[in-house]
N, C-alpha and C positions, 0 to 999 in steps of 0.2 A: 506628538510625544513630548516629553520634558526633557530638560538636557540632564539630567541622570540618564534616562530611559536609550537617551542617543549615548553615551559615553558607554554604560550596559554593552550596547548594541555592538557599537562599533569593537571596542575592547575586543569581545568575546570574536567577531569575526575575522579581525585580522589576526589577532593569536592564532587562531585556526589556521589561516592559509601560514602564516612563517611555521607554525609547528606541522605540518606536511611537508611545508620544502625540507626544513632539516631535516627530517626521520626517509624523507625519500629522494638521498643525494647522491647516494652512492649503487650501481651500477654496475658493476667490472665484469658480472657473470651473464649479462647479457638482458634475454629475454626470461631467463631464468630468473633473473633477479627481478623485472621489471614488471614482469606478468605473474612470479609465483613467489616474490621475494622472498628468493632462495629457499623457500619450506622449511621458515627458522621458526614460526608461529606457536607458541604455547597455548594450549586449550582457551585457556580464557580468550585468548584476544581471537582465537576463532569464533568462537560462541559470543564475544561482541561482536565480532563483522558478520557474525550470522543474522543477530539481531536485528542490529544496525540497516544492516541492505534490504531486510523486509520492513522495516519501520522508518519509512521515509517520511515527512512532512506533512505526507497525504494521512497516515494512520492519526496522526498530533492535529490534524485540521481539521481533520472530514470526518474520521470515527466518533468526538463527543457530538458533532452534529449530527450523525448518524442514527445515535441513540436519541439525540432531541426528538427526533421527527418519526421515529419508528423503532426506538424503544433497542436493548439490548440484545436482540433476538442473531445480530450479527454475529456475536461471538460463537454461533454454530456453526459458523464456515471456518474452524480450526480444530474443530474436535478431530479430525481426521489426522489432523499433526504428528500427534505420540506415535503413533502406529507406522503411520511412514518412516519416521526417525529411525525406527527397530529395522524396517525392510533396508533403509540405504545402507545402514553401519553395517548390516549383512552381507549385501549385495554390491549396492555399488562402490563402497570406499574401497576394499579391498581388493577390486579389479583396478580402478582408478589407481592408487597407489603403486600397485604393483608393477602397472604398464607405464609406469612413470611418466603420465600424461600433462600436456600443456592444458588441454579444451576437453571435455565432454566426448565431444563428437569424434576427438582424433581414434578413440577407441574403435568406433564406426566403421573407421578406414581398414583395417585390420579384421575387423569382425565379419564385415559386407563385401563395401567395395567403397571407392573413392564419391560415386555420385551419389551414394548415401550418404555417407557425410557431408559433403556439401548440400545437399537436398536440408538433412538437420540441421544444419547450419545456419544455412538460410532463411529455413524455420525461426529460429532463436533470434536471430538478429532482426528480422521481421517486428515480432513481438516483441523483442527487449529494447530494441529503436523505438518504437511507437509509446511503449506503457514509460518509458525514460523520458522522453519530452513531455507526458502530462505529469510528471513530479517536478520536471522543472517547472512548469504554472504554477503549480500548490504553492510553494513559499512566495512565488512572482506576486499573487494575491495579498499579501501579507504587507510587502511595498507599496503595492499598490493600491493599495484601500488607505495604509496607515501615512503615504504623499503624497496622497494626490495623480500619482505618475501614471503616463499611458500603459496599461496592462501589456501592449508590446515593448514597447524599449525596458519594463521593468523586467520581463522573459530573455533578453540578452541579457541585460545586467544582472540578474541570478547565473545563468546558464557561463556568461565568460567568467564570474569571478572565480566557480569552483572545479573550472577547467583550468586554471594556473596551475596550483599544486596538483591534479591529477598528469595532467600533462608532463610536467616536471620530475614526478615524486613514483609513482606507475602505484605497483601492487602494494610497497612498503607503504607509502605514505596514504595511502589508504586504511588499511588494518588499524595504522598505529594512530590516526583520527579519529577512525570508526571507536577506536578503543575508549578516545575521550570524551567521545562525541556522546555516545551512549550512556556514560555514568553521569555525565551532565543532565540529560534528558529524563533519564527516571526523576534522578532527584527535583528537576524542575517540574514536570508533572506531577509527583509525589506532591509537591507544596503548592502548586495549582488546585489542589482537589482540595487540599486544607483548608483552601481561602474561598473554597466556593461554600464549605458549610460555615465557613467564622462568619460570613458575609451574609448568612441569613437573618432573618428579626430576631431581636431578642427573645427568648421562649423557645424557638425552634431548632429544636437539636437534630444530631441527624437519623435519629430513630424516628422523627416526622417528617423528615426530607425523605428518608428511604419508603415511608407510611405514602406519602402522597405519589410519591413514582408509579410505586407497584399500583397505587388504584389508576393513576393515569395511564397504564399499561405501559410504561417504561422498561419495568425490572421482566419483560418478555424473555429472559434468559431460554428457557426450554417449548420447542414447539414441537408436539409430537405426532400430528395429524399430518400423515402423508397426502402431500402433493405434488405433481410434478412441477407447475409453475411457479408452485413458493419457492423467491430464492436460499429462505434462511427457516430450515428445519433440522431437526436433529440427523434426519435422514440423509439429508442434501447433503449436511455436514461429515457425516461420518464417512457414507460412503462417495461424493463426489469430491467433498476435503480431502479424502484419503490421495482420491488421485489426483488430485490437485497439488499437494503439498509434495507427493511423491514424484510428480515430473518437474514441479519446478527447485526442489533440494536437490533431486538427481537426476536432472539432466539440464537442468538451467547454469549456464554456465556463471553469470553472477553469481549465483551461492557456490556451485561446484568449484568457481576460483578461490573461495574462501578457506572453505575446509581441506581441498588437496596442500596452501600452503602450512598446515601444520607440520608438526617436528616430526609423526611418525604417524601411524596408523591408527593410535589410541590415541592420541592429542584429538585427531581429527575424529573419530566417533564421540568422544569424550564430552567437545563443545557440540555437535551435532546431538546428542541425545539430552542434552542439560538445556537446551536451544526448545526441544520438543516438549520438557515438565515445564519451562518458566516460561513461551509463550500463551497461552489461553490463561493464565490469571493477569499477566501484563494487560493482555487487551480487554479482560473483563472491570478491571481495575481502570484503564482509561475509556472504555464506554459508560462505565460509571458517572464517570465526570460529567459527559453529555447529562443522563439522568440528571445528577442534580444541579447540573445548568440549569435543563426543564424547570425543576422545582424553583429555582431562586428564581424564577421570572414568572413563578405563580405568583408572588411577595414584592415582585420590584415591576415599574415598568419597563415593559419589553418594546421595540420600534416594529411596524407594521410589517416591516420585511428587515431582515437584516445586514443585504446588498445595499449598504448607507449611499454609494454612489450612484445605483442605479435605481433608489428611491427617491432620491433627492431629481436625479432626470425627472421621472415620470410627475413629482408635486412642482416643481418647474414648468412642465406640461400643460397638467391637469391640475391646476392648482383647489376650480371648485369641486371638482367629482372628489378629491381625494380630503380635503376639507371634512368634509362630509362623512368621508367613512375614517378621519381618526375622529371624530366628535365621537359616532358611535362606538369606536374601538376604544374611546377612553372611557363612556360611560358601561361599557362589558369587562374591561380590566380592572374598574372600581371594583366592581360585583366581584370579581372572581378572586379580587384578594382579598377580600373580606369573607370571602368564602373558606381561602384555606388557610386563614388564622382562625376564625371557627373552626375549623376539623382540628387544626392543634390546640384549641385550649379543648374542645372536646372529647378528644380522646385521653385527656391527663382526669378530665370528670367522669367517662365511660358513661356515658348515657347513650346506649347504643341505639334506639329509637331515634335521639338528636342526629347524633352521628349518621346517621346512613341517610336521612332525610338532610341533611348540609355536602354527605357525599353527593347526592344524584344533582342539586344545584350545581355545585362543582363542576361535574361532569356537564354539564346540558351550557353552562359559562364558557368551559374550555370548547368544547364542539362550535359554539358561536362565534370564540376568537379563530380558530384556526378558520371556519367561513370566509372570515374577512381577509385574512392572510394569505388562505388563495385567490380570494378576489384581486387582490394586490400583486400577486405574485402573477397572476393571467395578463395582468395589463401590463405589465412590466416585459412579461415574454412575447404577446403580440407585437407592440410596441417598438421589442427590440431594441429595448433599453437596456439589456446585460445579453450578451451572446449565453450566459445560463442560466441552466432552464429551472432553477433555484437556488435558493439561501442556504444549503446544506451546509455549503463550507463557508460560509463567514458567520455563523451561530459561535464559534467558540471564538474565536479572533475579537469578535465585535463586544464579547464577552471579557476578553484578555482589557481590551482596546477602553472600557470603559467603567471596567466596577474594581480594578486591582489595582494597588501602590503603586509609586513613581518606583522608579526600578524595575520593580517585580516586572513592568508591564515590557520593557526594556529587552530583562533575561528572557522570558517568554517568547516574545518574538526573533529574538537570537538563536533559541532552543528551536524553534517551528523549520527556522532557517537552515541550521547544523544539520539536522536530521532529516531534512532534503541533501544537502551536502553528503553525508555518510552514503544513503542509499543512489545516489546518482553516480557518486563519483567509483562506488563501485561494481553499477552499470556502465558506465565508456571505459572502465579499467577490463571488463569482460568482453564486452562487444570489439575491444580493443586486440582481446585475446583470440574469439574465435576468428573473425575477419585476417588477422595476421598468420594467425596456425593455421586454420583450416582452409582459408582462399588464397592467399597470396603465395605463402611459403608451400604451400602441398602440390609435392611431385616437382618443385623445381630446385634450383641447385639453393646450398648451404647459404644462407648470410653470418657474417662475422657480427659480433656481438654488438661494437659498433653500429651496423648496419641496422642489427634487428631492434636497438633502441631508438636510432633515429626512423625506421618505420611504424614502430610502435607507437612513437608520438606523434606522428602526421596520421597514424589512424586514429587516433584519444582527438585529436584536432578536429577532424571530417567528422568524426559521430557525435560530437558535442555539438558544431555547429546544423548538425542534421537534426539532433534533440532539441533545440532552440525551434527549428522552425516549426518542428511538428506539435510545440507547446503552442505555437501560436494560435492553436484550430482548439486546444482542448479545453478552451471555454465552454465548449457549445456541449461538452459532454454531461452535464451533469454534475451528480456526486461523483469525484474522483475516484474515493476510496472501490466504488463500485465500479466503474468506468476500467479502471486496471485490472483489477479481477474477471472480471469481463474479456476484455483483450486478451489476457493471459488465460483462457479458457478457448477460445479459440483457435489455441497453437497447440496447447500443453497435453492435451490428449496423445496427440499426433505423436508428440517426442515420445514421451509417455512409450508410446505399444511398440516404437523404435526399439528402443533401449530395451523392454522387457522381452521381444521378440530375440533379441544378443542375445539377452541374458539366458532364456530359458527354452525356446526353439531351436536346438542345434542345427538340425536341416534346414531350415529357414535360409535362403542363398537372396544377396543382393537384388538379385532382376524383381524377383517377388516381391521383398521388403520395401523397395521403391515404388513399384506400382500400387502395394497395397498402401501407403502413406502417403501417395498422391488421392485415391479414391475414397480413404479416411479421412483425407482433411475437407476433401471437395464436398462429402457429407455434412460434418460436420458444420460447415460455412452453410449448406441448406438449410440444415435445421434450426439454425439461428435466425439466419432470416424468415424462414414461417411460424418463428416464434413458439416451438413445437412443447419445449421444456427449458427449465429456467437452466440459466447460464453455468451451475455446477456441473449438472449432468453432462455438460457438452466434453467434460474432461475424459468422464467414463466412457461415452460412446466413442468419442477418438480414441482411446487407446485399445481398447476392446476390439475396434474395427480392423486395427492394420495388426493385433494378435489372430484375431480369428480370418480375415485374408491370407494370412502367414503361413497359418495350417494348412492351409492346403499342399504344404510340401509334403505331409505325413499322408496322404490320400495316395496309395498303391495305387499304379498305374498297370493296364490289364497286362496280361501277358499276350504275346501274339498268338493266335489263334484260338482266343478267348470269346 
């Protein structure tokens, strides 16, 4: 990078961490303050930390390379959003508030019994431990590609710097980052997306950037052919989205910490339902981006994979086989840009004969590079030259990294950075919460405020340091953004038919609910491993499972002599 690009950098992240410690210095009310600071929260800066905690680094990384590689069809895994928003502001805020809860789960204890809650609890920190250490990777990637540095020592050095102010600062100094963190990051992306159409060839505007997407099947926005193993349908979306989004805003304690610290009950629905209309054009609006990434590397040259470190291994290696296949890859990227500046001076002439006969070239160009891209990408995986198992997530980075102004390039990777920062730090601020409320302090005697700050911060300590190690494996996962979803799919059910069984099976008594969420989940983990149905659905069967176990308390038992 350039030394603007490092001055950028730097600036934007130490402000960061000194604007956490002040906003989260003060204390006096305990865990009250540290875990729910104090529930002083105005709508807004809920509905930014709502934001904020699902839009981590992994969404700013992984989702326009997402859409590079398989097109916009992702944004159907939030259709389910708005609808949930209506069920929680219904349901759970107003039990939540009322019971004037630290955790999620503390409800549990009251409603069940003690080893339900802990059973949930466990649940949560399970899953919110695991999917928290692969966000700390996502930015780690970003170091690490842009110095050179070992992708482990760069996984501590993300994972300790934005453990100081959480550590420090608990619930306040969260919120009130998350709050800056976030206006920062549209606006950065907003002008990422500008610069990827200014950055096209002259002549090409973005009504032929958006033209060549949709024919490269990019702009996949809606797929309405039901299947069980497609991950990303309308189907999947609405109805596994639905419970997806529904167990992880209301019963996931990262968001559930967010919105309980608003001012009042309508603060907290307020940015919770404002949360529900402005995610799904946010994310349609940055998988966009990926698309016309796609497209501006129809026009410019693109590198054979875009793991630059773990290319450079393999032609290091393999210096003749790989020789060989950029020769050809450079004499198929001739072709194929020539092909879709044809399509755009053709369509402004409409010679639609031309045009469809310059489209199908196109297409039969593109199907040959991407060939070669997995060939590259196989030998790279055998090899064992990148622990992952593709370029998903360095298509935009590598993109940031090589076609954008000095600066720009700077802010950018500050912004990828921050918004790992927002969503993590208000992961160990949760995991902070339930571990202290629901395991440590339950059922034993009072800690003085004192006390419960200074265990609060030896727990934000342990689960940061736990988050670091478990990033160190989450190379191997893949695409991230999927990799999470994924993980959070194999829990989230389970809370899911917990919570809903509270809520709406009165008779439903502990011993049952426990047994049935052990047998729900234990399913649920089968079916994933025999790969039965794609990874949404696994929310709906978990939670389905331990509602319908549950009923069995409504089954009349005979009378004697029956």
């Amino acid at each position: 990078m350039s030394t603007p690009d490092w001055i950028v950098l730097l600036v934007a992240l130490t402000s960061m961490i000194t604007y956490g410690l002040h906003k989260g210095r003060d204390h006096a009310s305990g865990a009250q303050s540290y875990i729910l600071a104090d529930k002083q929260m105005p709508w807004y800066v809920v509905l930014l930390g709502i934001m904020a905690t699902q839009a981590s680094a992994i969404t700013f990384l992984s989702a326009p390379g997402q859409a590079f590689t398989d097109g916009m069809r992702f944004v159907q895994y939030y259709f389910g959003l708005p609808l949930a928003m209506v069920v929680i502001c219904i349901t759970f805020i107003p039990i939540f508030r009322r019971l004037n809860v630290y955790t999620a789960y503390q409800y549990l204890e009251e409603r069940f019994d003690r080893k339900t809650r802990l059973l949930t609890s466990f649940l949560f920190l399970l899953s919110r431990g695991l999917s928290t250490g692969i966000s700390i990777y996502a930015p780690a990637i970003i170091l690490s590609s842009m110095l050179g540095w070992n992708i482990y020592i760069t996984n501590i050095l993300m994972g300790g710097l934005l453990i100081i102010y959480t550590y420090a600062g608990g619930a306040k100094a969260v919120a009130h980052t998350q709050k800056l963190q976030f206006i920062i990051i549209l606006s950065s992306m907003a002008l990422a997306g500008y610069l990827v159409v200014h950055r096209m060839p002259a002549g090409v505007g973005l009504g032929d950037a958006l033209y060549l997407a949709g024919k490269s099947g990019k702009l996949n926005v809606i797929t309405t052919q039901f299947d069980w193993k497609d991950k990303y349908n309308i189907w999947s979306g609405l109805i596994g989205g639905f419970f997806l989004a529904l167990s992880y805003f209301g019963t996931d304690q990262s968001q559930v910490g967010r919105y309980i610290t608003g001012k009042d009950t309508r603060e907290s629905k307020l940015g919770l339902l404002l949360n529900g209309l402005i995610k799904i054009p946010m994310q349609f609006m940055i998988l966009l981006i990926g698309a016309l990434v796609f497209v501006f590397y129809s026009f410019t040259a693109a590198p054979l994979n875009f793991n630059t470190a773990a290319y450079n291994s393999l032609r290091q290696h393999e210096p003749e086989k790989v020789a060989v296949l950029e020769y050809e890859y450079s004499l198929k990227q001739q072709q194929y840009q020539q092909h879709a500046l044809a399509i755009s001076k053709l369509r402004k002439e409409d010679p639609e004969q031309k045009l469809n006969a310059e489209l199908l070239l196109f297409k039969q160009s593109q199907h040959e590079i991407q060939m070669l891209r997995d060939s590259i990408a196989h030998s790279i995986a055998v090899r064992h030259y990148s622990p992952d198992k593709n370029d998903t997530n360095y298509i935009f980075l590598y993109f940031v990294k090589n076609s954008l102004p000095k600066g720009i390039v700077g802010l950018l990777f500050a912004i990828i950075i921050l918004a790992s920062w927002g969503s993590i730090s208000a992961a160990l601020n949760s995991l902070t919460a339930s571990s202290l409320m629901d395991v440590q302090m339950t059922g034993r005697k009072k800690l003085s405020p004192k006390e419960q700050i200074k265990f609060g911060r030896l727990h934000t300590l342990a689960w940061g340091v736990f988050c670091i190690c478990v990033a160190m494996f989450a190379a191997k996962l893949g695409s991230l953004i999927e990799a999470v979803n994924i993980l959070g799919s194999l829990f989230y059910g389970t809370i899911l038919g917990i919570f809903l069984t509270a809520f709406y099976l009165q008779k439903a008594k502990g011993n049952l609910v426990f047994t049935a969420s052990i047998i729900a989940e234990a399913l649920v983990v089968l079916i994933y491993w025999l790969d039965i149905v794609s990874f949404l659905w696994l929310n709906v069967i978990g939670a389905l499972a331990v509602v319908a176990i549950s009923s069995l308390a409504y089954i009349k038992k005979p009378e004697n002599g029956m």
